[in-house]
N, C-alpha and C positions, 0 to 999 in steps of 0.2 A: 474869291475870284469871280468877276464878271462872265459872263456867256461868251462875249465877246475872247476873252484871256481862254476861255477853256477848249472854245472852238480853235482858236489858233495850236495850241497847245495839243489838243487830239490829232492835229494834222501832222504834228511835228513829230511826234510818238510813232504817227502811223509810217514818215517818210524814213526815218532813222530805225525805225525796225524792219522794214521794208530793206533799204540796207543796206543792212545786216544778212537779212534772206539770202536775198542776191548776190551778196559779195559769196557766199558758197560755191556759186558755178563759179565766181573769178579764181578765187582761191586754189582751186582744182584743175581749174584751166594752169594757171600759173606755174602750179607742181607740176604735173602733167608733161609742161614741156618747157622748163628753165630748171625748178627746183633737183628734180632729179638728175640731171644733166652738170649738177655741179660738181667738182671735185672732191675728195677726201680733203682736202686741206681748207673746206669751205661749210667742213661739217657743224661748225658754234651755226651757223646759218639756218644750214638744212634741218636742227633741232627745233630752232626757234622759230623757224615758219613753221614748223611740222606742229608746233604746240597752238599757235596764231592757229592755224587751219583748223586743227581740231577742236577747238573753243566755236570756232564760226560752226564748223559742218554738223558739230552737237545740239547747238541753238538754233538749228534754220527753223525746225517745226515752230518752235517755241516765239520768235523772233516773226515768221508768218503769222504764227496764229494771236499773237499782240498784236501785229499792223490792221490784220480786218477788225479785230474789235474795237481798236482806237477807229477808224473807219466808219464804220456805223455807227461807232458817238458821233463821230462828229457832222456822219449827214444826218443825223437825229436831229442835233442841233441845227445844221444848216434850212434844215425843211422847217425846223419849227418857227425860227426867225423868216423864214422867205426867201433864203440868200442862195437855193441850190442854183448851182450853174453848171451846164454843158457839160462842159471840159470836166469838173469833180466827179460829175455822172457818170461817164465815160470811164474817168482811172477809176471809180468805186466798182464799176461794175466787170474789169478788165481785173482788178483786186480778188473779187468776189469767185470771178472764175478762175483764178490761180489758185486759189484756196480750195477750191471744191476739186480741182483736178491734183494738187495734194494728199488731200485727204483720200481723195481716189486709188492714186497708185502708193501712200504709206498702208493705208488698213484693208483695202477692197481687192486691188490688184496683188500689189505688194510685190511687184517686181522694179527693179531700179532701171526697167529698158522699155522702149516703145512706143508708141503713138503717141500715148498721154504725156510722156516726160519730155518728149520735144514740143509739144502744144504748150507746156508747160514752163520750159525756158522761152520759148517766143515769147509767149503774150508777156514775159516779165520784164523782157528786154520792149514790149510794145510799153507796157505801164508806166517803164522810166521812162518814155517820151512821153507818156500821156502825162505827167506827173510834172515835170517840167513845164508844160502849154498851161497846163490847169496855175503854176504857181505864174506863170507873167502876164 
């Protein structure tokens, strides 16, 4: 593989696990207030989301903490070639603080409420904007 194939390829890693991350808050949004709202005769459903979700909500550390490291390959790369731009900066370091406010409130805090875990869904829902700018 060329630099060029791999830097693309660390981005792609990074957006697709990224996600994956993210789809967690969708997921739990979704049960929250449709899934559980369905009927007993709708239950082959309510299993198989219920399995779909918990595949997701198992993987979110896992699936984050892939997306930063594909991330910093790939501005490893980006800086070595010359090619940082803006907008990458911006979602890497928008990246950077999701993961450190993770790590925050899994091992530090370790509560699943309060200041940090809605800083924490913001800036994630800010990243996939920033993340789309950086890719047009």
């Amino acid at each position: 593989m060329q630099t060029r194939e791999i830097f693309g390829f660390l981005g792609s890693i990074a957006v697709i696990c990224f996600g994956i991350a993210i789809a967690n808050y969708f997921v739990k949004y979704i049960h929250k207030k449709y899934i559980t709202k369905l009927g007993k005769d709708k239950k082959e459903i309510v299993v198989l989301y219920r399995k779909i979700m918990k595949i997701i909500i198992k993987n979110h550390k896992l699936a984050g903490t892939i997306a930063i490291f594909a991330v910093l390959a790939h501005f490893s790369i980006a800086f070595s070639i010359s090619r940082i731009s803006i907008t990458g900066l911006i979602a890497a370091l928008f990246m950077l603080t999701i993961f450190f406010l993770g790590v925050y409130g899994a091992f530090i805090n370790k509560s699943h409420k309060g200041m940090w875990l809605k800083v924490h869904r913001g800036m994630a829902f800010a990243l996939l904007v920033a993340i789309v700018i950086h890719l047009i």
